[in-house]
Backbone of each chain as nested JSON, in Angstrom:
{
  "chains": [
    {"id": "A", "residues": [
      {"number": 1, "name": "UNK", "atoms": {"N": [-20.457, 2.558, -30.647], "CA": [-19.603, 1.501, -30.075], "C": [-18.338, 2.086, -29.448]}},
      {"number": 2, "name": "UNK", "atoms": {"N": [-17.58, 3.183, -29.868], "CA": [-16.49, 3.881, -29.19], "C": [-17.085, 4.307, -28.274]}},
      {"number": 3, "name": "UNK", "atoms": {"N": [-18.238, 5.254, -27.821], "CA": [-18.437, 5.307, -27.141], "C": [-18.803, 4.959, -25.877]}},
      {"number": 4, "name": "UNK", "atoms": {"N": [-19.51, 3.715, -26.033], "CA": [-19.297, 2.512, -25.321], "C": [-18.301, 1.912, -24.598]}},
      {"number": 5, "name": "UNK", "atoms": {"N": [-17.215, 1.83, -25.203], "CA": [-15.665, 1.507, -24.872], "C": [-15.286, 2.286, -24.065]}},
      {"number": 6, "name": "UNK", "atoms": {"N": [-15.415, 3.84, -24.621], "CA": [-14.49, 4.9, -23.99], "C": [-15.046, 4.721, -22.497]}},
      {"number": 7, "name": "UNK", "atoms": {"N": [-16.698, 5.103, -22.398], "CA": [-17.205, 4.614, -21.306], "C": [-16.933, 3.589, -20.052]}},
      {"number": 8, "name": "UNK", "atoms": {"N": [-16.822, 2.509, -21.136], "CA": [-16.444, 1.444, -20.125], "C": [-14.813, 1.674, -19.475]}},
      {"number": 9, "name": "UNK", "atoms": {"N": [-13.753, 2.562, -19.993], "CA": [-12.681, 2.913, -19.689], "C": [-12.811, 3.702, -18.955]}},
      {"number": 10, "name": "UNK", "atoms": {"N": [-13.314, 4.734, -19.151], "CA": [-13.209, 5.531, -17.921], "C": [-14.318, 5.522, -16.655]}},
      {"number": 11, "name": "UNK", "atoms": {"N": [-15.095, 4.247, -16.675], "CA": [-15.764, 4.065, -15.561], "C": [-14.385, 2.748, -14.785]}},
      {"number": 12, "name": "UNK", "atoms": {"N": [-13.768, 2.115, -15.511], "CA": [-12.506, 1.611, -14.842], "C": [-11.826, 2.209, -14.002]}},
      {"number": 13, "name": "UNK", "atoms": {"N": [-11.258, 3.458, -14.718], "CA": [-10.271, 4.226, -14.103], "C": [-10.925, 4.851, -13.263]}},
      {"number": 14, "name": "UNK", "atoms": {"N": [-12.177, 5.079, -13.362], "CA": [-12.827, 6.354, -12.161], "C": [-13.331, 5.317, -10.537]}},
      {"number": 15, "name": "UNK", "atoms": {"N": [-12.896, 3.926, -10.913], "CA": [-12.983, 2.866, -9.702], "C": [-11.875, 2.92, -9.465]}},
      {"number": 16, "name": "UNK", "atoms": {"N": [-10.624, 2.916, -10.457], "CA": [-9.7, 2.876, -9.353], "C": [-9.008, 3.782, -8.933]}},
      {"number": 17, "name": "UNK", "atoms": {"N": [-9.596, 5.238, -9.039], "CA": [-9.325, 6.173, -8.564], "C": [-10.118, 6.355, -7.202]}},
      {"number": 18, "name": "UNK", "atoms": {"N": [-11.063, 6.001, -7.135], "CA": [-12.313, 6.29, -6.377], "C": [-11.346, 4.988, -5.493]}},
      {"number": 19, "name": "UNK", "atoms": {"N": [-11.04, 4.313, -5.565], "CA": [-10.142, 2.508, -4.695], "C": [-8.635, 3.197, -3.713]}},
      {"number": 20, "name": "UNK", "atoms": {"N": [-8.129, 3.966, -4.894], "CA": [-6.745, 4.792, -4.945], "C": [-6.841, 5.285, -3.505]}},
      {"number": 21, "name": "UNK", "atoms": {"N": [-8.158, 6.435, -4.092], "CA": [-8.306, 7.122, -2.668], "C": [-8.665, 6.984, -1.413]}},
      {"number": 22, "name": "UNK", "atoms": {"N": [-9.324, 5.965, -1.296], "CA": [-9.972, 4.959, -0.04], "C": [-8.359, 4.605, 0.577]}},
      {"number": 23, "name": "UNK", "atoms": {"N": [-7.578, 3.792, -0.407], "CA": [-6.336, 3.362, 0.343], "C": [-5.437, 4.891, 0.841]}},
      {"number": 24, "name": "UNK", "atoms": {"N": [-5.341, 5.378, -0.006], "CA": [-5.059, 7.276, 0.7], "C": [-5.421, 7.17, 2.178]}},
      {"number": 25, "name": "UNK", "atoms": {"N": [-6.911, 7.249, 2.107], "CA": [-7.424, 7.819, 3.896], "C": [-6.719, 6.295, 4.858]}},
      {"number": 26, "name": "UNK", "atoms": {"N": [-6.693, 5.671, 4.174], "CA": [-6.161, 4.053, 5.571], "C": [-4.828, 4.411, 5.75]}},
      {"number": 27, "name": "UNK", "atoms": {"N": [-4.368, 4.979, 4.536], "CA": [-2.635, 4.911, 4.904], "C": [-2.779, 6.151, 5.685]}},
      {"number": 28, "name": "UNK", "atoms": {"N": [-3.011, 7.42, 6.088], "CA": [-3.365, 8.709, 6.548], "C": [-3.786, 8.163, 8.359]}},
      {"number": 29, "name": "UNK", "atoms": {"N": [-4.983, 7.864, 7.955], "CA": [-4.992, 6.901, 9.493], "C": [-4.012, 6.384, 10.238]}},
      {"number": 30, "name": "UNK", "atoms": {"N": [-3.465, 5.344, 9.087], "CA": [-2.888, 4.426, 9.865], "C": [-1.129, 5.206, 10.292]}},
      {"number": 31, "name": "UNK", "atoms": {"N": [-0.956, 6.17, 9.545], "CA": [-0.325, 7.221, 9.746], "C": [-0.42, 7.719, 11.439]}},
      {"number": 32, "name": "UNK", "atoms": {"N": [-1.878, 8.275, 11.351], "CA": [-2.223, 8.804, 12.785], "C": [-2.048, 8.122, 13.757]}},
      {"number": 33, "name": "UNK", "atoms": {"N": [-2.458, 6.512, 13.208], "CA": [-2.82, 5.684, 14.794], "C": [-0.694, 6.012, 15.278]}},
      {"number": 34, "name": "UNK", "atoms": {"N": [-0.36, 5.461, 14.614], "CA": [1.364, 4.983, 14.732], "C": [1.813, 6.403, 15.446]}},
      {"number": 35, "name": "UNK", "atoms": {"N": [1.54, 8.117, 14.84], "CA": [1.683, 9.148, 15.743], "C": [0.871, 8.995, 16.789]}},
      {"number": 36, "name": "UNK", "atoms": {"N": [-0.132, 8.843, 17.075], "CA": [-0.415, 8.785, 18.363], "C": [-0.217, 7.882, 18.989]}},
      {"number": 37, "name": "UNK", "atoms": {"N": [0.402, 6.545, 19.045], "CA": [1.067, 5.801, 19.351], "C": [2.727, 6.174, 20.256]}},
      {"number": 38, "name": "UNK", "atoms": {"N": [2.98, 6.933, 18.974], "CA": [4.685, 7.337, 19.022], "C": [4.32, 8.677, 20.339]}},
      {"number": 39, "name": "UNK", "atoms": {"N": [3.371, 9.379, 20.589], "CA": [3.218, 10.383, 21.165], "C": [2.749, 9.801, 22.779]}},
      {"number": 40, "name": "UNK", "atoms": {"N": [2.36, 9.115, 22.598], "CA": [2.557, 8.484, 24.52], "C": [3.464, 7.707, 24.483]}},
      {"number": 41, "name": "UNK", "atoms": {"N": [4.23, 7.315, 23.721], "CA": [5.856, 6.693, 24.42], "C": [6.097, 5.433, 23.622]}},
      {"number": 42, "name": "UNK", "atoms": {"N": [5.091, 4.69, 22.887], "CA": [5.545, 3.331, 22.474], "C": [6.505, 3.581, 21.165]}},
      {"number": 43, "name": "UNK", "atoms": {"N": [7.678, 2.656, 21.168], "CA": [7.911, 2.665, 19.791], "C": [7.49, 1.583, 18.644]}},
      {"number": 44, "name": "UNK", "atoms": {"N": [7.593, 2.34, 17.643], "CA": [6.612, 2.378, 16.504], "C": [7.182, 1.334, 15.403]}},
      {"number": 45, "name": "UNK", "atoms": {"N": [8.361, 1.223, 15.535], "CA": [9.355, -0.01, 14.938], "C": [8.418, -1.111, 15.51]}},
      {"number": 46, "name": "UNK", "atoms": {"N": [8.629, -1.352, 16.79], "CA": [8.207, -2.394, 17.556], "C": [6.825, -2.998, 17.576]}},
      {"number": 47, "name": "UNK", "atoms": {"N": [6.296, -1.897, 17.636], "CA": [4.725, -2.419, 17.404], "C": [4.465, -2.888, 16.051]}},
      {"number": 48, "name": "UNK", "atoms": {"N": [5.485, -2.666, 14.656], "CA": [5.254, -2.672, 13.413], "C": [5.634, -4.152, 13.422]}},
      {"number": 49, "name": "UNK", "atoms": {"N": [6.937, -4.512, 13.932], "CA": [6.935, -6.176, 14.344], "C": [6.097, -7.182, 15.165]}},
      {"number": 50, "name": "UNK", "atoms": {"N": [5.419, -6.15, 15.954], "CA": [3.921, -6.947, 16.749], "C": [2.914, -7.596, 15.756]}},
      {"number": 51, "name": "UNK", "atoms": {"N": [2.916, -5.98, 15.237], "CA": [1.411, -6.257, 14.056], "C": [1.861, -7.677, 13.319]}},
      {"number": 52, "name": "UNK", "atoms": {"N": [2.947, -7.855, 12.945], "CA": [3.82, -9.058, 12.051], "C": [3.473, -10.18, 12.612]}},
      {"number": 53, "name": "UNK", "atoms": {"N": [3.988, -10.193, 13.893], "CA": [4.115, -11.325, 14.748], "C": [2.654, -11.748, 14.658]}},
      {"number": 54, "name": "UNK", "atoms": {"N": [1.987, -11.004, 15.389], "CA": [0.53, -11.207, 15.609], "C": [-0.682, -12.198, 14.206]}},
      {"number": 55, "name": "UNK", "atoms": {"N": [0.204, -11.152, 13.118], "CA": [-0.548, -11.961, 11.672], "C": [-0.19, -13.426, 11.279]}},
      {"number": 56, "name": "UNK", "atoms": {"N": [1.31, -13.574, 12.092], "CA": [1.122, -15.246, 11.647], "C": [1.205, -16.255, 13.187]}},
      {"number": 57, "name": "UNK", "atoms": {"N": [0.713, -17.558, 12.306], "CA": [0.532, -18.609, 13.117], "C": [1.434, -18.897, 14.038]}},
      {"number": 58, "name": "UNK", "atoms": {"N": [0.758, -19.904, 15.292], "CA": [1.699, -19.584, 16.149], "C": [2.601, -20.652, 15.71]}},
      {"number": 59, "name": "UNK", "atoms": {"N": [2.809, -21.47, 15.176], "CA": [3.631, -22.651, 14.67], "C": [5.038, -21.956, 13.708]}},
      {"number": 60, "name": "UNK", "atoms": {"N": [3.856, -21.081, 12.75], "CA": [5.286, -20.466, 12.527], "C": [6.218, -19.535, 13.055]}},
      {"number": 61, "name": "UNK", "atoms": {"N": [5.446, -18.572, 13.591], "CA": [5.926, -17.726, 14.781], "C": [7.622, -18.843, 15.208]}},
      {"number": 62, "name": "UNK", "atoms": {"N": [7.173, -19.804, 15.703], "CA": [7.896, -20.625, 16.286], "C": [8.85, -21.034, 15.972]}},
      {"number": 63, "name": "UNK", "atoms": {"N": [9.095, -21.389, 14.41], "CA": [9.636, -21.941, 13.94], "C": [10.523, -20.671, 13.056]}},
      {"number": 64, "name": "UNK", "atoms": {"N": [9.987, -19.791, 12.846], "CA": [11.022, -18.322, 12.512], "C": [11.789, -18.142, 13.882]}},
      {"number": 65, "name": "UNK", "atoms": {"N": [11.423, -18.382, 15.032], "CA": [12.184, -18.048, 16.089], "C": [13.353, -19.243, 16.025]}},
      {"number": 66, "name": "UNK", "atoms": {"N": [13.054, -20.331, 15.926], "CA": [14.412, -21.555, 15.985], "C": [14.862, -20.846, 14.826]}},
      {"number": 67, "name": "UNK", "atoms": {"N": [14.737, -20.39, 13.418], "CA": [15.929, -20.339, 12.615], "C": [16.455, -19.148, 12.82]}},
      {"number": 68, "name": "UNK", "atoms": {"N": [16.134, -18.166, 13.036], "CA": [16.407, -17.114, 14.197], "C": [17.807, -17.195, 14.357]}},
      {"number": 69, "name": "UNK", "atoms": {"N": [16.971, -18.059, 15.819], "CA": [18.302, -18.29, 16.762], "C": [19.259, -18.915, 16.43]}},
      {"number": 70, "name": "UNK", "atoms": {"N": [19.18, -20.041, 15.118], "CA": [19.889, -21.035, 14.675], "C": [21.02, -19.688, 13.685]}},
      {"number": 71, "name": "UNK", "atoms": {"N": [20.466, -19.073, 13.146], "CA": [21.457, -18.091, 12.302], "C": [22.291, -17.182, 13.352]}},
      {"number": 72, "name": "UNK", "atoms": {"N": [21.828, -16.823, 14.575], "CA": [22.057, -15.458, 15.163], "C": [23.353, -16.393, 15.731]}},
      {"number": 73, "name": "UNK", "atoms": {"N": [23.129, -17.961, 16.69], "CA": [24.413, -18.27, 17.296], "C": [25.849, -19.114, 15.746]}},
      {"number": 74, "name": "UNK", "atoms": {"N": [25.245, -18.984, 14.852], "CA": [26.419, -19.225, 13.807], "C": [27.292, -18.274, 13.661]}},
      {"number": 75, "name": "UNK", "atoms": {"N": [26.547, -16.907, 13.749], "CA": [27.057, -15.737, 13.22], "C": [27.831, -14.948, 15.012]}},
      {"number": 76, "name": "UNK", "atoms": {"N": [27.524, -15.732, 15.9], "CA": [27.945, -15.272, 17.068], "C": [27.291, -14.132, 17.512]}},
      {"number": 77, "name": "UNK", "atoms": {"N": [26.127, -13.81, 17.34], "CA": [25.287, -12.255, 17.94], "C": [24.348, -13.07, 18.871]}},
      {"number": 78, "name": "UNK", "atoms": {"N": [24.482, -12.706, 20.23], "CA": [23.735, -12.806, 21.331], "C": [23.228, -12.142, 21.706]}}
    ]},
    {"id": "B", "residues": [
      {"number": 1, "name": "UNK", "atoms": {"N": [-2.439, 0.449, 36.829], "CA": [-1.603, 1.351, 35.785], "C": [-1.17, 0.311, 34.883]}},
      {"number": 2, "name": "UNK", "atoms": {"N": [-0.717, -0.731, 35.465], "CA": [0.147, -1.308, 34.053], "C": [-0.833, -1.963, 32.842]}},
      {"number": 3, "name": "UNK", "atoms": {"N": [-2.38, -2.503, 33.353], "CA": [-3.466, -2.656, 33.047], "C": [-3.91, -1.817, 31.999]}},
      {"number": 4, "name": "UNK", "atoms": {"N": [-3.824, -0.572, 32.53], "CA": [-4.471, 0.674, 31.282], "C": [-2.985, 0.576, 30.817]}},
      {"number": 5, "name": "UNK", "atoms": {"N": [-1.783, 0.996, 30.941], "CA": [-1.336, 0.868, 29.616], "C": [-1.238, -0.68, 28.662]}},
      {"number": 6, "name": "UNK", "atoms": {"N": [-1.25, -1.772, 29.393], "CA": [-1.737, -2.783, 28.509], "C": [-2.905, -2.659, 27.439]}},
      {"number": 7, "name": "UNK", "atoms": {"N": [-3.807, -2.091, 28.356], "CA": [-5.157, -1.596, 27.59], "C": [-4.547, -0.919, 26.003]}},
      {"number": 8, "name": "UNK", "atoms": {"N": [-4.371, 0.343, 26.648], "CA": [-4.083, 0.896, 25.607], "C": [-3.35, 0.22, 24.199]}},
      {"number": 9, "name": "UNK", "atoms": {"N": [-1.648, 0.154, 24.282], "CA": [-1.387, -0.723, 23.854], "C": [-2.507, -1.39, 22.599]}},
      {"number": 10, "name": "UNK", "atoms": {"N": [-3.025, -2.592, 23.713], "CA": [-3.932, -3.355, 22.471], "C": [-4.837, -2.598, 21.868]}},
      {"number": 11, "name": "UNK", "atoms": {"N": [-5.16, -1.652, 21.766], "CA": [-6.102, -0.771, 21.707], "C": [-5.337, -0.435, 20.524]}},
      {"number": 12, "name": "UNK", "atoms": {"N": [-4.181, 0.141, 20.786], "CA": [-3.574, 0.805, 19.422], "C": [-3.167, -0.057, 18.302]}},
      {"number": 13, "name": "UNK", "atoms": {"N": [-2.914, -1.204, 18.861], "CA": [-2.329, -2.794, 17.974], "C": [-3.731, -2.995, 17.089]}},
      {"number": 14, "name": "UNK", "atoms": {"N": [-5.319, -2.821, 17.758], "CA": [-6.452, -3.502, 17.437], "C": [-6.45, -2.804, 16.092]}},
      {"number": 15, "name": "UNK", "atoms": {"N": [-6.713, -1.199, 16.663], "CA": [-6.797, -0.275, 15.398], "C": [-6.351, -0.504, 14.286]}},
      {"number": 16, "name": "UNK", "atoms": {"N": [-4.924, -0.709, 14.755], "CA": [-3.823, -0.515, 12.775], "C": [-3.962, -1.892, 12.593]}},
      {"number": 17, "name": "UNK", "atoms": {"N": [-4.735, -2.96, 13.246], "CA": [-4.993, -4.074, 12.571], "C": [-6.247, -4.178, 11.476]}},
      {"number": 18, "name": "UNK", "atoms": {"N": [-6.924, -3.267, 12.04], "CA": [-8.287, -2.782, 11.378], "C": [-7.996, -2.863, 9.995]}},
      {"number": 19, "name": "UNK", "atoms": {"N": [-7.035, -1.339, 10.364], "CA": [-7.022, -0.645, 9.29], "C": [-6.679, -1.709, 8.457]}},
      {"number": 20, "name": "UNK", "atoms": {"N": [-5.431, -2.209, 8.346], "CA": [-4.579, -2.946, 7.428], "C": [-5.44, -3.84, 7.392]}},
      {"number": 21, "name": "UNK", "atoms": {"N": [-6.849, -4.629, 7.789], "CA": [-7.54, -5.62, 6.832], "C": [-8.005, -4.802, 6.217]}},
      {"number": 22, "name": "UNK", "atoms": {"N": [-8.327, -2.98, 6.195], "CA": [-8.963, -2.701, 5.071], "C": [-8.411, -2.281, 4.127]}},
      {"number": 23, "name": "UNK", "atoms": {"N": [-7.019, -1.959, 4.294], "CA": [-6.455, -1.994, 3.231], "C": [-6.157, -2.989, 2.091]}},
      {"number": 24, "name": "UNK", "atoms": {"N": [-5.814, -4.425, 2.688], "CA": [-5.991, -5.399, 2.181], "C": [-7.542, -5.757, 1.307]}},
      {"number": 25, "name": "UNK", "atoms": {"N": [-8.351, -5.705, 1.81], "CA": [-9.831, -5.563, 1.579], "C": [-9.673, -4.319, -0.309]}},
      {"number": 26, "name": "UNK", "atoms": {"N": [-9.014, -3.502, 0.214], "CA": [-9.075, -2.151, -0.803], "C": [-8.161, -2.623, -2.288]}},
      {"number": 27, "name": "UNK", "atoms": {"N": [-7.03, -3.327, -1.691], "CA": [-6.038, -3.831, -2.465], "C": [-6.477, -5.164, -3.496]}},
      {"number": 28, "name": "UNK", "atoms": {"N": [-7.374, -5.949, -2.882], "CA": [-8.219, -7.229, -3.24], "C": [-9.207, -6.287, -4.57]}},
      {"number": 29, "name": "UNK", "atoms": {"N": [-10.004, -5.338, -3.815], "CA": [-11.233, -4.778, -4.861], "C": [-10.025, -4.159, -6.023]}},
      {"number": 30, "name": "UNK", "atoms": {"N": [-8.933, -3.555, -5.513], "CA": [-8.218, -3.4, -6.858], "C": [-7.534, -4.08, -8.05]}},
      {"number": 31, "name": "UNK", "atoms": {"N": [-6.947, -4.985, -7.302], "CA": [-6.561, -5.87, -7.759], "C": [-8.106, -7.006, -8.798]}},
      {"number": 32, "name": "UNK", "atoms": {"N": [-9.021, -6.86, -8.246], "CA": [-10.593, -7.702, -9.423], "C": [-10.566, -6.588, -10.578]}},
      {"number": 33, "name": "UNK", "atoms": {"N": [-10.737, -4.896, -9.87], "CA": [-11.057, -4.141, -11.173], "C": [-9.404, -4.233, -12.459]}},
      {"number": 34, "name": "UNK", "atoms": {"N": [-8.698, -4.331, -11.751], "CA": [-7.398, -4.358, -12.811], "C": [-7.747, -5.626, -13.809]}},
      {"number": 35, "name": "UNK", "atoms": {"N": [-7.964, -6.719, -12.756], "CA": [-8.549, -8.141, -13.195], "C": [-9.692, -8.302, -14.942]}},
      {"number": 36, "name": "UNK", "atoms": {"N": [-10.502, -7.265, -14.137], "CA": [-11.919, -7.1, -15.315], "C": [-11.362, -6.501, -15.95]}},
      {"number": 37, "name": "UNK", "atoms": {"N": [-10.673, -5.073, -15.979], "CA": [-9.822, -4.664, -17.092], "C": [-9.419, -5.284, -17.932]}},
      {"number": 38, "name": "UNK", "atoms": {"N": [-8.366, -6.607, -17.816], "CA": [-7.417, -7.297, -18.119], "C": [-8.775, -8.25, -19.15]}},
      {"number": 39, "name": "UNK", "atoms": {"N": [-9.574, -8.32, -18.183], "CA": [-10.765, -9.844, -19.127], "C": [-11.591, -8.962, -20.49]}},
      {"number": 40, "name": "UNK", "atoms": {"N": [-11.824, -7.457, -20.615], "CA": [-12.069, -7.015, -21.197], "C": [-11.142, -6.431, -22.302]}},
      {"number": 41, "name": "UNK", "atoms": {"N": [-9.395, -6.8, -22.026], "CA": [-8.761, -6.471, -23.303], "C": [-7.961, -5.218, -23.005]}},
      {"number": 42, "name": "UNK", "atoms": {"N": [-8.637, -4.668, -22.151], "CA": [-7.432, -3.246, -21.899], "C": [-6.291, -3.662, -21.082]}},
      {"number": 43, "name": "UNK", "atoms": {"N": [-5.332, -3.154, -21.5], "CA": [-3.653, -3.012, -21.017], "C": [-3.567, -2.472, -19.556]}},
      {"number": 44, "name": "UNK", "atoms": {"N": [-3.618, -3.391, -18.463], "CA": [-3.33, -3.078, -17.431], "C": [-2.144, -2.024, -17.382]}},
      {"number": 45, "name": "UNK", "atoms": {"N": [-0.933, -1.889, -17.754], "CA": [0.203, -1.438, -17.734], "C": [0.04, 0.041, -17.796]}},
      {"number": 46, "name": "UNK", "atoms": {"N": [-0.587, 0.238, -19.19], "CA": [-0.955, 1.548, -19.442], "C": [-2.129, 1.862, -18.493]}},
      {"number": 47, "name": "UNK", "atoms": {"N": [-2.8, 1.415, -17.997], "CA": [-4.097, 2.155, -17.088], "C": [-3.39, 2.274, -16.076]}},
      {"number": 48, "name": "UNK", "atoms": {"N": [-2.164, 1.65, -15.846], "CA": [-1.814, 2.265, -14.368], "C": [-0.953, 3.842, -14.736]}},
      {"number": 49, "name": "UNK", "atoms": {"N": [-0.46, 3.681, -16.182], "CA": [0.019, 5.007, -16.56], "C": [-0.881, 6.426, -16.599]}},
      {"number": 50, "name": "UNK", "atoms": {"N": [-2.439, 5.931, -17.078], "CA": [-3.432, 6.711, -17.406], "C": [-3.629, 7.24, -15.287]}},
      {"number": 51, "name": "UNK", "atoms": {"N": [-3.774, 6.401, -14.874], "CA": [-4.439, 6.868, -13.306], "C": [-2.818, 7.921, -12.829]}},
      {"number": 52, "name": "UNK", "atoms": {"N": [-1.847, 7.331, -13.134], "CA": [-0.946, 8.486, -12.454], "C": [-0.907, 9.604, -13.657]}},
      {"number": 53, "name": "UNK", "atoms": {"N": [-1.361, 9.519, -14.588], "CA": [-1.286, 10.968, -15.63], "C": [-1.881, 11.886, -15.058]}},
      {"number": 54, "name": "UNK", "atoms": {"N": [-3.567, 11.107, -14.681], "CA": [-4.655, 12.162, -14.455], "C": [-4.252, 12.465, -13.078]}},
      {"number": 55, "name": "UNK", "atoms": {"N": [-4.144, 11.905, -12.286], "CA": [-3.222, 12.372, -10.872], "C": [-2.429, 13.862, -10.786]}},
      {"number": 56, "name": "UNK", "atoms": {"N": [-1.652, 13.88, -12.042], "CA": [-0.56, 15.153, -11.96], "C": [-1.368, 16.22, -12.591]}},
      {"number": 57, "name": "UNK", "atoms": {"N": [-1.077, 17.296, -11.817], "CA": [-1.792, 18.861, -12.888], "C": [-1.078, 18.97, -14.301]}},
      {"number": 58, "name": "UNK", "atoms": {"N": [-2.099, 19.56, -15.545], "CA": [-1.357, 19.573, -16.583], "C": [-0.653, 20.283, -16.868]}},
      {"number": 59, "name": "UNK", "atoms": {"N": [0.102, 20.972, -16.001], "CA": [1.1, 21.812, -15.842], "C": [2.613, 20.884, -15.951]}},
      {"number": 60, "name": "UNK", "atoms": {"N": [2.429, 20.205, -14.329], "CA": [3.402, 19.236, -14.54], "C": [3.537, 18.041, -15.358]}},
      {"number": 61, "name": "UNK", "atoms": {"N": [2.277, 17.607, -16.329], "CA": [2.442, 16.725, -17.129], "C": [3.323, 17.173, -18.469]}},
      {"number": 62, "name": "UNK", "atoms": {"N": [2.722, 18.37, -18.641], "CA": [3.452, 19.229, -20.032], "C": [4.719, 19.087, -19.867]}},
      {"number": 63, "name": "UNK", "atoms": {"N": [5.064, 19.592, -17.997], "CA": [6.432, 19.816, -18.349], "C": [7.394, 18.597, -18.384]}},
      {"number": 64, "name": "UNK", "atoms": {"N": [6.768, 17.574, -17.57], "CA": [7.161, 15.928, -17.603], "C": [7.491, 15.758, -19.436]}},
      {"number": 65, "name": "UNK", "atoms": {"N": [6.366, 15.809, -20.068], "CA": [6.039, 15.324, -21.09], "C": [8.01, 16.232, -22.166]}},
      {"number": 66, "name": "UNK", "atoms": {"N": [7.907, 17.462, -21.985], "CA": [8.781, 18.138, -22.141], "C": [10.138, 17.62, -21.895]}},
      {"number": 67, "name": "UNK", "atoms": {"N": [10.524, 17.731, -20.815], "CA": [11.944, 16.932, -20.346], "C": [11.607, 15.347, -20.819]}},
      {"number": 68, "name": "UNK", "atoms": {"N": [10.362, 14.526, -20.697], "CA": [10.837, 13.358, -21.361], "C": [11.714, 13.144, -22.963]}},
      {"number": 69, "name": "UNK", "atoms": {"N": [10.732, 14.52, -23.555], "CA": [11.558, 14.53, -25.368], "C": [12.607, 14.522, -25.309]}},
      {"number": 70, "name": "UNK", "atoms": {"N": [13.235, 15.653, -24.231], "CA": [14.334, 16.306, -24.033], "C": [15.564, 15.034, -24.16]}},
      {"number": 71, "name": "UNK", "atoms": {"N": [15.332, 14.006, -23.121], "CA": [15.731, 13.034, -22.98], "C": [16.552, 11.944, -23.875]}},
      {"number": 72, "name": "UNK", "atoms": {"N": [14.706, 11.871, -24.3], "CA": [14.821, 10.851, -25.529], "C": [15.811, 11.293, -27.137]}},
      {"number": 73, "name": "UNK", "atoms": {"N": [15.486, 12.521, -27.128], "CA": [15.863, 13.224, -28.377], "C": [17.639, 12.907, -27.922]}},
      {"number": 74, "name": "UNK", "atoms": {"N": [17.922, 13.219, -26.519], "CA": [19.134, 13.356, -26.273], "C": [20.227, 11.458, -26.068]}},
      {"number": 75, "name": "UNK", "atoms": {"N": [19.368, 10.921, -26.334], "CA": [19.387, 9.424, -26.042], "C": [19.097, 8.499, -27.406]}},
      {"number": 76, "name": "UNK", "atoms": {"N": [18.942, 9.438, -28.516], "CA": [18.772, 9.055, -29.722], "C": [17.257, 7.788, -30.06]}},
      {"number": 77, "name": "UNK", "atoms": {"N": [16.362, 8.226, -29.135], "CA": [14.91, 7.536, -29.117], "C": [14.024, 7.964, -29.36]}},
      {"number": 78, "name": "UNK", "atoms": {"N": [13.924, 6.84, -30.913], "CA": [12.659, 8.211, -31.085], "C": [11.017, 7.653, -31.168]}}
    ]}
  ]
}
């Protein structure tokens, strides 16, 4: 029965090691795409707010832009 | 010209969109195995301690393990 257990523990950990490392190679990639990105001229800030923009709706999109603007002219930054 | 770099562009936006559903995707499968962990009784907390133990060479765990006494002994914890 310990053995069993121990088993079932370290077939856990050896998924989320084996999970760990999968997210490793995406972040590595996604590493690359952003240098080769940054290496023909785009900046990489910007596109990181695209990717943002892009993931939400356009309603809200919209509506982050009115409070936006609603904070930016209180605070006087144009 | 302005076409291909539009191209491009989305091209590079498409990619790290990829990626990041598979990371998400990677983060989801981790987040179930922590899950089943959790339904089977083991201590999430500590398995995330166990995956960064086995991570470090036992070189630097010894010596981790070392300066932690060091610490504690010096912090009156025992």
């Amino acid at each position: 029965m310990a053995e069993t257990t121990d088993d079932r523990l370290r077939l856990l950990i050896e998924r989320i090691e084996r999970l760990e490392e999968e997210k490793k190679g995406i972040a590595d990639d996604l590493r690359e795409v952003y240098g080769e990105a940054k290496a023909v001229g785009y900046d990489v800030k910007i596109m990181r707010q695209i990717v943002r923009l892009r993931k939400m709706k356009a309603d809200d999109r919209r509506e982050m832009d009115m409070v936006l603007e609603t904070y930016k002219s209180a605070l006087g930054i144009d």
